[in-house]
Every structure is written in structure tokens, then in C-alpha cells.
N, C-alpha and C positions, 0 to 999 in steps of 0.2 A: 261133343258130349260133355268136355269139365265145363263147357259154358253154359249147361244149361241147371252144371247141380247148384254152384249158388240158388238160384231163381228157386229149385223145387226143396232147399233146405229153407228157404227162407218162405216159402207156401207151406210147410210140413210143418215150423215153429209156427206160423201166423195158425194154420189150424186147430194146433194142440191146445194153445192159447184158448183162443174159441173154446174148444171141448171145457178147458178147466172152467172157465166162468161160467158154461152151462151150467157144468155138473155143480158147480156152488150155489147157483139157481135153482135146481133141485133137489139139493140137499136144505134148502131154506123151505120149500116148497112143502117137504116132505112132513118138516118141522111143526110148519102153519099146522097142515091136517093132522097131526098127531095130539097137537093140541084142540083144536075143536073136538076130533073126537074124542079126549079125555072131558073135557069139559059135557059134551051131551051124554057122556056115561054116567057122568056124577062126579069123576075123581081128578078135578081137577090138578094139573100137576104143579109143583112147587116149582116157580123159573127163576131165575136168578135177577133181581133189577140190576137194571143199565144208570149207573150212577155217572154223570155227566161233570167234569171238572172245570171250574171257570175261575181264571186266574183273577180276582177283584183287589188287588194291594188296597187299595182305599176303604173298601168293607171289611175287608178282615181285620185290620190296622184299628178302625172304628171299633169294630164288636168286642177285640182284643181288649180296648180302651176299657172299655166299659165293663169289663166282665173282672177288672182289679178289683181287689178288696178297696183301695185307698180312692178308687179312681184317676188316677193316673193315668199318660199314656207314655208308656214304656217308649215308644220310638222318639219321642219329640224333647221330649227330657220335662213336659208339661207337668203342674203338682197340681190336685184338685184344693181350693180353696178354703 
């Protein structure tokens, strides 16, 4: 019998597991229709945007440049003309 509870501990974790992503499935699930149906009520709800961060040293560096009074770019020790 101790050889068989590994095996049914590690079946018990593997299902629980399972269960949890369902239930995150369905709590997304639930989410989607809660918003359609505010929307065909009329009241649509306020959701929060998903702001996406993209590391671009090169544009930022650029935009940084450009946004001095002098025109400068502060990183490079460059002086506008």
C-alpha cells in the first residue's frame, strides 16, 4: 500500500491542478457574459485597459532627445547646433 500513495498523491496534485485552471476558465468565462450583458443593458461597465510595456532604449533615448528645451541628447553628451 505505501507504494501505491506516491502514485495516488501525485494523481490528487495533477487533478487539483486541473480543477484550478478550470475554475480560472470560468471565472473568465463568467466575466466575458457579465460584460456583454451590461453592454445590451445600456451600462456599459468601466474595465480597466491592459497597458502593454515594451522596453525600446533606442526610442525612448530618441524621444527623450528631442523633448530638451536646447535639443540635446542628454545620453551621448551630443549639443544641438
Amino acid at each position: 500500500m505505501t507504494g501505491t500513495c506516491p502514485d495516488l498523491l501525485a494523481a490528487l496534485r495533477l487533478r487539483m491542478s486541473d480543477l484550478e485552471l478550470d475554475a480560472v476558465a470560468v471565472k473568465s468565462r463568467i466575466e466575458e457574459l457579465r460584460d456583454i450583458i451590461a453592454r445590451l443593458e445600456g451600462n456599459p461597465r468601466k474595465r480597466p485597459r491592459k497597458i502593454t510595456v515594451i522596453n525600446m532604449p533606442d526610442r525612448v533615448r530618441g524621444a527623450a532627445a528631442s523633448n530638451t528645451p536646447d535639443g540635446d541628447d542628454p545620453d551621448n553628451g551630443d549639443t544641438a547646433a
